[in-house]
C-alpha positions as CSV (number, residue, x, y, z in Angstrom):
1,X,101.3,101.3,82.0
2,X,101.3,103.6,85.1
3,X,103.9,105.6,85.1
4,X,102.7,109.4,86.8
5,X,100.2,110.3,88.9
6,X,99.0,112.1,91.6
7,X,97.9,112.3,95.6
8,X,97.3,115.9,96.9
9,X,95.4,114.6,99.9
10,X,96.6,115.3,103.4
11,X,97.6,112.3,105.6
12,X,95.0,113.0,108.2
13,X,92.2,112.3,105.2
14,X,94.1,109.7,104.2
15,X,94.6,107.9,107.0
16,X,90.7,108.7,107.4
17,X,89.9,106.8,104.2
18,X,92.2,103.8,104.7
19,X,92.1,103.2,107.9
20,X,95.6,103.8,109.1
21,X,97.8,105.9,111.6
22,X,100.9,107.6,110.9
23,X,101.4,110.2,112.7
24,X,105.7,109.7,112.1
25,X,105.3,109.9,108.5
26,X,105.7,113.0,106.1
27,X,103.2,113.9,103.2
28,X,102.9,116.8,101.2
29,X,100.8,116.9,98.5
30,X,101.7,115.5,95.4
31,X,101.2,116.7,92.1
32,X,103.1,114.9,89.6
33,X,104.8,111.6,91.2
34,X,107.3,110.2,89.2
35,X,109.2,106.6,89.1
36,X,111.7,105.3,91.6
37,X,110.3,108.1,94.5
38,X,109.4,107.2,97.8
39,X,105.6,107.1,97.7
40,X,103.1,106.6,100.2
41,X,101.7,102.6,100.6
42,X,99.4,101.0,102.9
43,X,99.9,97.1,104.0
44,X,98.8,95.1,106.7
45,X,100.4,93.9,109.2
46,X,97.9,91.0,110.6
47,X,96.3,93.3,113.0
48,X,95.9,97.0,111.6
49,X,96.9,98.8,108.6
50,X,100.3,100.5,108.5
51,X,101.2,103.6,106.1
52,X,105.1,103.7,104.7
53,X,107.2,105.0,102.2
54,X,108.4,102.9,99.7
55,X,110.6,103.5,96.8
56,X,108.4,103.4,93.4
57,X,109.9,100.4,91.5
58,X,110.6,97.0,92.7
59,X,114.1,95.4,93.9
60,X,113.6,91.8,94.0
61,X,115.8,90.1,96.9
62,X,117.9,88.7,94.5
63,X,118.8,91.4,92.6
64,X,122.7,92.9,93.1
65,X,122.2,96.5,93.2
66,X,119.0,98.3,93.6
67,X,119.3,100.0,89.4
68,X,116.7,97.2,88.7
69,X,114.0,99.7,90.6
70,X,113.8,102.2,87.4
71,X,112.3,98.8,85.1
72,X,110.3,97.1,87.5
73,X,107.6,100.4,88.3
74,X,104.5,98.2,86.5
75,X,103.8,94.3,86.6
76,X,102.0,93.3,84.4
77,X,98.5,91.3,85.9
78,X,98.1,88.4,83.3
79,X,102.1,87.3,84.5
80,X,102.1,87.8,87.7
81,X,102.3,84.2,88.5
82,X,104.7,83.5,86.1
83,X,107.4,86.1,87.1
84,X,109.4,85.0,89.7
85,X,109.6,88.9,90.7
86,X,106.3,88.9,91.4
87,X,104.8,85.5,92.2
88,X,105.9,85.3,95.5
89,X,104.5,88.8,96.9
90,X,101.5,88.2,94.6
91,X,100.5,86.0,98.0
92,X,102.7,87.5,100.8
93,X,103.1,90.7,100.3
94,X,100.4,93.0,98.3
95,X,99.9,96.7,99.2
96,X,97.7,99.6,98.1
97,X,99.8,102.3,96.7
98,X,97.9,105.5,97.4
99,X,96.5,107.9,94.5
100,X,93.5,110.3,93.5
101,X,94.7,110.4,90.0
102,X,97.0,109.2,87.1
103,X,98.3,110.3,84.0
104,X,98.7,109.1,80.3
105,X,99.7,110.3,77.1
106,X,97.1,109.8,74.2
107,X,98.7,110.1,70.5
108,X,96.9,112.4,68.0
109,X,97.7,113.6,64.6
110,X,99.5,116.8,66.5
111,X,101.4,114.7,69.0
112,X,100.7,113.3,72.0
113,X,98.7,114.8,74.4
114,X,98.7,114.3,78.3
115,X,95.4,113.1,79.7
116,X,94.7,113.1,84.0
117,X,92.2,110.2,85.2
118,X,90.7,110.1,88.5
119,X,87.6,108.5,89.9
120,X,84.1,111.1,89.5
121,X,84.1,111.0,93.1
122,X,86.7,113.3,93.4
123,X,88.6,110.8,96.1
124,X,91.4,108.9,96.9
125,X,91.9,105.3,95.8
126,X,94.5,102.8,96.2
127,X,96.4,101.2,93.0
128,X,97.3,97.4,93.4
129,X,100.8,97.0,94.3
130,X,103.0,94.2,95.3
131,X,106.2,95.4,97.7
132,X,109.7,94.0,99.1
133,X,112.4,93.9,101.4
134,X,115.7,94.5,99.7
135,X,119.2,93.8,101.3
136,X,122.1,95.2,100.0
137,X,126.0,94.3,100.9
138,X,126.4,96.7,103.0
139,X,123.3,95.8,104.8
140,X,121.3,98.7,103.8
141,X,117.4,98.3,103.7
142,X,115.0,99.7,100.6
143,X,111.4,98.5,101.0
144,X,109.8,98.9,97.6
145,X,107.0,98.3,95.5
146,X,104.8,98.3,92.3
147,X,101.9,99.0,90.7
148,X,100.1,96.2,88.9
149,X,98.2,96.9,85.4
150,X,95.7,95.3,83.4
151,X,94.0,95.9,80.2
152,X,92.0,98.8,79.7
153,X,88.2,99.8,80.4
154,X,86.0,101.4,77.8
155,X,87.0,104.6,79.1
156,X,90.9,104.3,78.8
157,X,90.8,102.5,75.2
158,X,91.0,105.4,72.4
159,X,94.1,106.4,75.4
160,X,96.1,103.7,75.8
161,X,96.4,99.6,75.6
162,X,97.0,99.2,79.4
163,X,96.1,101.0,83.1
164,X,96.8,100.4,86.2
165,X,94.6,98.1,88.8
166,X,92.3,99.9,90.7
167,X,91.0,98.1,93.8
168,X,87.6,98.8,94.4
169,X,86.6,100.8,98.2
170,X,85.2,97.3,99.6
171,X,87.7,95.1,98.6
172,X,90.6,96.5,100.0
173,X,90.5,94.9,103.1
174,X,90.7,91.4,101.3
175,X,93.5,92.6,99.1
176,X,95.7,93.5,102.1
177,X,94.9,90.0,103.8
178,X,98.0,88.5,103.5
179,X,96.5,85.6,104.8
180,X,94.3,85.3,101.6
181,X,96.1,83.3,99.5
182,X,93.7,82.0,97.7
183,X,94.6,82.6,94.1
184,X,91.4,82.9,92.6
185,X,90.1,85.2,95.1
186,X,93.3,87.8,94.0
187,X,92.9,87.2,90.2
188,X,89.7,88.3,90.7
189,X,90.4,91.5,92.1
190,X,93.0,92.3,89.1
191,X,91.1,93.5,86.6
192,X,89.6,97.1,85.0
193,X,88.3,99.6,87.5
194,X,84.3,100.3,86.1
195,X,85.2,103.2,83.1
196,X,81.6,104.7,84.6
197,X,83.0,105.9,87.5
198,X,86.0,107.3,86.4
199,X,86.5,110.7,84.4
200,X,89.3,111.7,82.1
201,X,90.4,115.7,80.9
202,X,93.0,116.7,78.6
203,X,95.6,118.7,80.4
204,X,98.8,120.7,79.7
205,X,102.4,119.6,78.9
206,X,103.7,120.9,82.6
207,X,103.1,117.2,83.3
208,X,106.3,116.2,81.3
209,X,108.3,117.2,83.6
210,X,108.5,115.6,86.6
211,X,110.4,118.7,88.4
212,X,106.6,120.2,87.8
213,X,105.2,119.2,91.2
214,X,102.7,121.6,91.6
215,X,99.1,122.4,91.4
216,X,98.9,123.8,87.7
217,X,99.8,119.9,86.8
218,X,96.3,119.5,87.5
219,X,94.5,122.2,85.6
220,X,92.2,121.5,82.4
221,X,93.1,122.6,78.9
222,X,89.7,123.0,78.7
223,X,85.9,121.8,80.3
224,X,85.5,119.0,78.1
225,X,85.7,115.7,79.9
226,X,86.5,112.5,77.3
């Protein structure tokens, strides 16, 4: 699963790598990003990408009250189509939820130990994500979203049985095409980022906490990269 990570970009580089304006929105750098916070998410709007804030978990239209968000942070890739939370946007409604690094817990005789992952590049990358609209009684509007995973690379195995999609630099254009609905064309896209261009360092327990936003979350317990 994907449930921490990391984008301490500024939205001027951002909106450098994917192609976007937002000059209304807010970022600050984020260190340790936690479930059912807005986070930052490109789409496509049939002419030019757009960069929002959308609440990290996914409220299907149907849903009564918005508490669903908290369970619905990860879809799983193999079911997408099968779900109908996610079948629909699967074809009308995928985003890139923004990132330049995610966290997971690896188990070892002396407990579990937190692990950052992040491309070898050093940059940004967008996660697959599928988003909605949700309405509630009073009429009040929540766009949200989540992120899709898949099974894991050679690089992620001795850490965990899952990760999170990872949509490669040149394909993002033709994930955000919500006029490709060509279901082959997406499965293809869903699957394990190259574990060869990813790195992956042990670091502290500040990550535990979510109320640790900061720029310590990042630092190595040591120089040895698994």
């Amino acid at each position: 699963m994907c449930g921490r990570y990391s984008l301490t970009s500024n939205l001027g580089e951002l909106g450098e790598r994917f192609d976007f304006e937002a000059s209304d929105l807010i970022h600050n750098p984020r260190y340790n990003i936690a479930p059912t916070q807005q986070i930052l998410t490109v789409t496509h709007n049939g002419s030019r990408n757009e960069a929002s804030l959308m609440k990290w978990g996914l409220i299907p239209p149907w849903s009564k009250t918005p508490d669903i968000s908290s369970r619905m942070i990860n879809a799983r890739g193999e079911t997408l189509e099968e779900k109908p939370s996610f079948r629909e946007p699967l074809f009308k409604r995928r985003c890139l939820v923004l990132a330049d690094g995610f966290y997971e817990w690896t188990k070892t005789n002396a407990g579990k130990r937190p692990m950052r992952i992040k491309l070898r590049s050093g940059e940004p990358f967008g996660f697959a994500g599928l988003w909605e609209i949700w309405k509630s009684p009073g009429d009040e509007i929540i766009r949200s979203c989540t992120i899709i995973t898949t099974h894991p690379n050679k690089l992620m195995e001795p850490i965990h049985h899952r990760m999170p999609v990872i949509i490669p630099k040149d394909s993002e254009d033709l994930w955000l095409d919500s006029r490709n609905q060509d279901a082959d064309s997406i499965r293809d896209l869903i699957k394990p980022f190259p574990g060869d261009e990813m790195e992956v360092y042990e670091i502290t327990n500040l990550v535990n906490s979510a109320a640790n936003d900061i720029p310590d979350v990042l630092a190595r317990v040591n120089n040895m990269n698994l």
